[in-house]
C-alpha positions in Angstrom: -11.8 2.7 11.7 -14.0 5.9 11.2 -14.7 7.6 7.8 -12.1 9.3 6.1 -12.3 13.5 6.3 -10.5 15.9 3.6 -7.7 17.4 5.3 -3.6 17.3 5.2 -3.8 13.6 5.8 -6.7 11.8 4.5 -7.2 14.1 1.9 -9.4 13.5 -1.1 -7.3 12.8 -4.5 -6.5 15.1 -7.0 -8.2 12.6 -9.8 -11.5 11.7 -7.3 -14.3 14.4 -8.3 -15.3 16.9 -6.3 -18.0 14.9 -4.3 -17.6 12.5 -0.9 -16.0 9.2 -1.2 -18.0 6.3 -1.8 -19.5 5.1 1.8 -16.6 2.7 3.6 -13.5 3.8 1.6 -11.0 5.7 2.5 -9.0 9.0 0.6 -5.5 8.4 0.5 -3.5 12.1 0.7 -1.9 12.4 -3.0 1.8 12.9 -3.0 4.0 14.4 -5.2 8.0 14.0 -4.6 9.3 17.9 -4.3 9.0 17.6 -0.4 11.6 17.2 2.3 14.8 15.7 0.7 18.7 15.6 1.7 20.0 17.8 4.3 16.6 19.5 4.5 15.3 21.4 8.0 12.7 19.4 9.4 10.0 19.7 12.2 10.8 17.2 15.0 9.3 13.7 15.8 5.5 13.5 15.5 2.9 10.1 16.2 1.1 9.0 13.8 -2.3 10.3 13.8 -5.3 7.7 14.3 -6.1 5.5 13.0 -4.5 5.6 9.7 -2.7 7.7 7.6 -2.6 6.4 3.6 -0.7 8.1 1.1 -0.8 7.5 -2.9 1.4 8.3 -5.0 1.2 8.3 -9.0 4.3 7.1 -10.9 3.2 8.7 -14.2 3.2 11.9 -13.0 6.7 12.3 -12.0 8.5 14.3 -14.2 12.3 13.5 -15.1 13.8 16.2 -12.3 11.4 14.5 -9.5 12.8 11.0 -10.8 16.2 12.0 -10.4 15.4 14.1 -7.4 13.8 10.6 -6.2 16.3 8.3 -6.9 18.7 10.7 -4.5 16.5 9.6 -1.4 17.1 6.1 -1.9 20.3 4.1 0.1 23.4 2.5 -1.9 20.6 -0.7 -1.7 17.6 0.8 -3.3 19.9 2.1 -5.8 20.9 -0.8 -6.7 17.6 -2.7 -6.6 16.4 -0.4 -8.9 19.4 -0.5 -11.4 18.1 -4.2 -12.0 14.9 -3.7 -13.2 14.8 -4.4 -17.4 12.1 -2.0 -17.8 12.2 1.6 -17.7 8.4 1.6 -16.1 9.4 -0.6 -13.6 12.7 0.8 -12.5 10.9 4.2 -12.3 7.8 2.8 -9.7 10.1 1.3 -7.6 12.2 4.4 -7.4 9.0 6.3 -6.8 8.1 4.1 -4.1 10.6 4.0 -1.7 11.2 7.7 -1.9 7.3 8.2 -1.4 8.5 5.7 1.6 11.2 7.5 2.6 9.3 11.1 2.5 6.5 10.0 4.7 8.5 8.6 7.4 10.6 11.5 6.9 8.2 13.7 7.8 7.3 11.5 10.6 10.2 11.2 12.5 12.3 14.5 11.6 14.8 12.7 10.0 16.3 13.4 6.5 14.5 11.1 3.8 18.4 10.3 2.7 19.2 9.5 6.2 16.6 6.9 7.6 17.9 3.9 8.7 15.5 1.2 6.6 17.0 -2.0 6.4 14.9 -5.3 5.3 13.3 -7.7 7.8 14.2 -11.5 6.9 12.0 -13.1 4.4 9.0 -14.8 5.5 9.0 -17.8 3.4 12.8 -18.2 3.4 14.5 -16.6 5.6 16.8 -14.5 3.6 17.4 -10.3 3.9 14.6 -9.4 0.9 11.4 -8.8 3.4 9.9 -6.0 3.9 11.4 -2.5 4.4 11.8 -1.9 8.0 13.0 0.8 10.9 15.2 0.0 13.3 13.8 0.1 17.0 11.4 3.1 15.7 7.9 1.6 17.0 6.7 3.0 13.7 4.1 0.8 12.2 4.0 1.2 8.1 3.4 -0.8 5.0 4.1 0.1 1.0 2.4 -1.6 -2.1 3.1 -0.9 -5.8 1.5 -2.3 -8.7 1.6 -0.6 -12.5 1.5 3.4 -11.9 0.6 3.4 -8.4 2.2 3.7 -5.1 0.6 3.4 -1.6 1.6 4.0 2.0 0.2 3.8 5.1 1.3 4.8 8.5 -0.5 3.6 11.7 0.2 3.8 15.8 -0.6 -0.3 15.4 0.5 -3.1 13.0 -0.4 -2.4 9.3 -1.1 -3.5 5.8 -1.7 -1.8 2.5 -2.2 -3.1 -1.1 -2.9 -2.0 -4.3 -3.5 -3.8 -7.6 -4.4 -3.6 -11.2 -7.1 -5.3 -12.5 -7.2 -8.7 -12.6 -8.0 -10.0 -16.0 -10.7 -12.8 -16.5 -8.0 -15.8 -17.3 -6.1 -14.8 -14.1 -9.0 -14.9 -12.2 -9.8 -18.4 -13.5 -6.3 -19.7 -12.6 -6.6 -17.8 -8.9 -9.4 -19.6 -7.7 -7.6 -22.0 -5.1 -6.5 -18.8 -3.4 -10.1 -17.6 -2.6 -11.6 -18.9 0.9 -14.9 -21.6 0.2 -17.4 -19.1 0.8 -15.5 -16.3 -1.4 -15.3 -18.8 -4.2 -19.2 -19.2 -4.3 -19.7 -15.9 -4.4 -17.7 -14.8 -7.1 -19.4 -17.9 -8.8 -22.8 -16.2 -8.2 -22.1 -13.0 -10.2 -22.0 -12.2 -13.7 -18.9 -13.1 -15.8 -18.1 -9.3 -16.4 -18.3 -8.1 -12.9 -15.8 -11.4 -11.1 -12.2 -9.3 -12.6 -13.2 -6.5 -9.7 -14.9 -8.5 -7.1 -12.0 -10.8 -7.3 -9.1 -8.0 -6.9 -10.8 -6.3 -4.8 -10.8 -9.5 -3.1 -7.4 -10.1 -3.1 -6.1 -6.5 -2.3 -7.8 -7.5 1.0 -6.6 -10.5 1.6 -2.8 -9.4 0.7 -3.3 -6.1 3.0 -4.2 -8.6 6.0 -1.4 -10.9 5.5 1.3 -7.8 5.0 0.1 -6.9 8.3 -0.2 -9.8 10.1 3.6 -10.1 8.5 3.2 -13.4 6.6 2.8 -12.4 3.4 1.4 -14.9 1.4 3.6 -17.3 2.9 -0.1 -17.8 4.9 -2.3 -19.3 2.7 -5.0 -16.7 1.3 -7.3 -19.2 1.1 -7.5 -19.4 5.0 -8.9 -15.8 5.5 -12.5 -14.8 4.8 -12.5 -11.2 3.4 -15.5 -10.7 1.1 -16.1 -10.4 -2.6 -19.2 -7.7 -2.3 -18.7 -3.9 -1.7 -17.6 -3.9 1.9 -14.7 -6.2 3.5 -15.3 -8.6 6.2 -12.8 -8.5 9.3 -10.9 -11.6 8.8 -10.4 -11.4 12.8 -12.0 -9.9 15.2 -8.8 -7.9 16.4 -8.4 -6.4 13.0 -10.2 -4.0 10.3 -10.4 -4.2 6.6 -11.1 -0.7 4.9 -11.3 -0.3 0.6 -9.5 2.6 -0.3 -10.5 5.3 -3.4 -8.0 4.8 -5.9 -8.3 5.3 -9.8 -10.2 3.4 -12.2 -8.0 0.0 -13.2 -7.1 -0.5 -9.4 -8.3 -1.5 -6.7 -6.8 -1.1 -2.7 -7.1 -1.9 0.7 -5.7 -1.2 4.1 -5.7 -3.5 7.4 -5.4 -2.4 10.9 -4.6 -4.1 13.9 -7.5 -2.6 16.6 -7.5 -4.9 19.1 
């Protein structure tokens, strides 16, 4: 996976400062939701461009029209889905993330956002029709992650997986460690108490972008998977790539791509 350049889809973030990413992480485009929506004219089918496209979108800075304006992407499903969140904060990122969804695959295939055909692959663990969103017969490879005020996509000719995260506190950490391969667990053992809550998502963020790509979800056990506590990710196989992406401070994120 080569470095990340500014441009229209690796673009540097509108919170990143004006200077180059950090070496080995990648600039997710920042999205806002005023793009294509129902019945809009579109440019026709594209591929997507190599070998990765992320996207990030912020949930706190949608205003009320781009909500509703949102919420008029998603299908009778969605709508419904979202309807059963308790929480204002949470109804409101999961509206925001499958219209970000929705826009980028919109501009993808030249379809309406309103008009894609998503449905949901059967769960991993159990079989039933809550898996991940999905196209029919599209060859379109994607993943989505959501956690707090962030949304990420990514887009890829090849199987993918994306994941973002808050901060891991210290006690969650603690009570996480069965999910950290030997080696991982040793090194996170070997640094400072105040610097383990970032090694260790950072950590995980890996390990969960792997396994959404690979399409296990955590049905695999994390445990299994090498990935790396330190600064840059270790390929848990040799026909995949583990990149960190530049998101803002109290997250952490990373992308998998199948290369080989």
């Amino acid at each position: 996976m080569s470095e990340s350049r500014p441009g229209p889809l690796l673009a540097r973030p509108a919170h990143a400062p004006p200077t180059a990413a950090p070496p080995g992480r990648l600039c997710p485009a920042v999205m806002d939701l005023s793009g294509p929506g129902s019945g809009a004219a579109l440019a026709g089918p594209r591929t997507p461009h190599r070998p990765v496209e992320l996207y990030l979108a912020e949930v706190g800075r949608q205003d009320r029209p781009a909500l509703l304006r949102a919420r008029e992407l998603l299908d009778a499903d969605e709508r419904a889905r979202a309807a059963a969140f308790h929480r204002a904060r949470d109804r409101d990122a999961y509206v925001v993330a499958h219209a970000a969804l929705r826009g980028v695959l919109s501009g993808l295939l030249g379809v309406p956002a309103d008009a894609l055909p998503l449905v949901r692959e059967p769960c991993a663990g159990c079989g039933g029709p809550h898996g991940r969103p999905a196209l029919r017969a599209s060859g379109v490879h994607f993943s989505l992650s959501h956690s707090g005020d962030l949304v990420m996509v990514a887009l890829a000719p090849t199987p993918v997986g994306v994941d973002v995260e808050g901060l891991a506190t210290a006690q969650a950490v603690l009570g996480a460690q069965s999910a950290l391969h030997a080696a991982e667990a040793d090194e996170l053992a070997r640094l400072p108490a105040h610097e383990r809550p970032a090694a260790f998502t950072r950590t995980w963020v890996r390990k969960e972008a792997y396994l959404k790509g690979l399409g296990t979800g955590l049905v695999r056990d994390p445990a299994l998977d090498y990935v790396g506590t330190g600064p840059l990710p270790a390929a848990p196989a040799a026909e995949w790539t583990l990149r960190d992406v530049l998101v803002p401070a109290g997250y952490a994120a990373a992308v998998a791509l199948r290369t080989g």
